[in-house]
C-alpha positions in Angstrom: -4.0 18.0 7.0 -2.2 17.3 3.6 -3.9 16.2 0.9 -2.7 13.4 -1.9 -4.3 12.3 -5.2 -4.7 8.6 -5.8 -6.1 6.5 -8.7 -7.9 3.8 -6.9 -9.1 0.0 -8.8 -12.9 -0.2 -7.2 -14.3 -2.7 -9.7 -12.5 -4.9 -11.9 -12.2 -4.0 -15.7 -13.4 -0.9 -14.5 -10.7 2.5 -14.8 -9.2 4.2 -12.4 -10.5 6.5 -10.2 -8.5 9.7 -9.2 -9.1 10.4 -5.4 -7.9 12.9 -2.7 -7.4 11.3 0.6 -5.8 12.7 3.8 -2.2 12.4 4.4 -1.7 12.6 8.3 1.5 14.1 9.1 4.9 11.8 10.1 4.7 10.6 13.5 7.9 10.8 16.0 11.1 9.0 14.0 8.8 8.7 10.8 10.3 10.8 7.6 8.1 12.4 5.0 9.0 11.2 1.4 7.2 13.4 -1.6 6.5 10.6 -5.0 6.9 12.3 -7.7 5.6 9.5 -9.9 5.0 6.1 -9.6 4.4 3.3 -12.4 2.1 0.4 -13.1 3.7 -2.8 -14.1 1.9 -5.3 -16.8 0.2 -7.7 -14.0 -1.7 -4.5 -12.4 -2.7 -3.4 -16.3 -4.4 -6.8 -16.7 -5.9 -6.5 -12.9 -7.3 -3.4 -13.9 -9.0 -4.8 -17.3 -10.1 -7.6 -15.1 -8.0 -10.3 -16.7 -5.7 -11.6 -14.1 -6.7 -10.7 -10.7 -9.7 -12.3 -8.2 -10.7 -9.3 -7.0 -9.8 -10.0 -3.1 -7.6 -7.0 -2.8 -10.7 -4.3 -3.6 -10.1 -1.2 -3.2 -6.5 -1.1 -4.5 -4.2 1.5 -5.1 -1.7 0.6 -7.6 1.8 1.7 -8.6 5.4 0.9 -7.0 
């Protein structure tokens, strides 16, 4: 199985952590797309810090 790195929000005002997880392969009519890079936009930067977020959507992995 493929492998991907993720940085993943675990605690509030906390940083990132960098992960591998598995990436299972596409099913019948699914299509594979490689990311290349993928941004944070302000509201995630003040989730992460712990400024704007409740904390309901923990783990998170940010970025679209």
């Amino acid at each position: 199985m493929q492998k991907v790195r993720s940085a993943v929000l675990y605690e509030l005002g906390h940083p990132l952590k960098i992960i591998e997880l598995d990436l299972p392969a596409p099913e019948q009519g699914e299509v594979l797309v490689k990311v290349i890079a993928s941004g944070i936009c302000h509201t995630q930067l003040l989730e992460i810090k712990g400024e704007n977020a409740t904390g309901s959507h923990i783990p998170n992995l940010l970025g679209h």
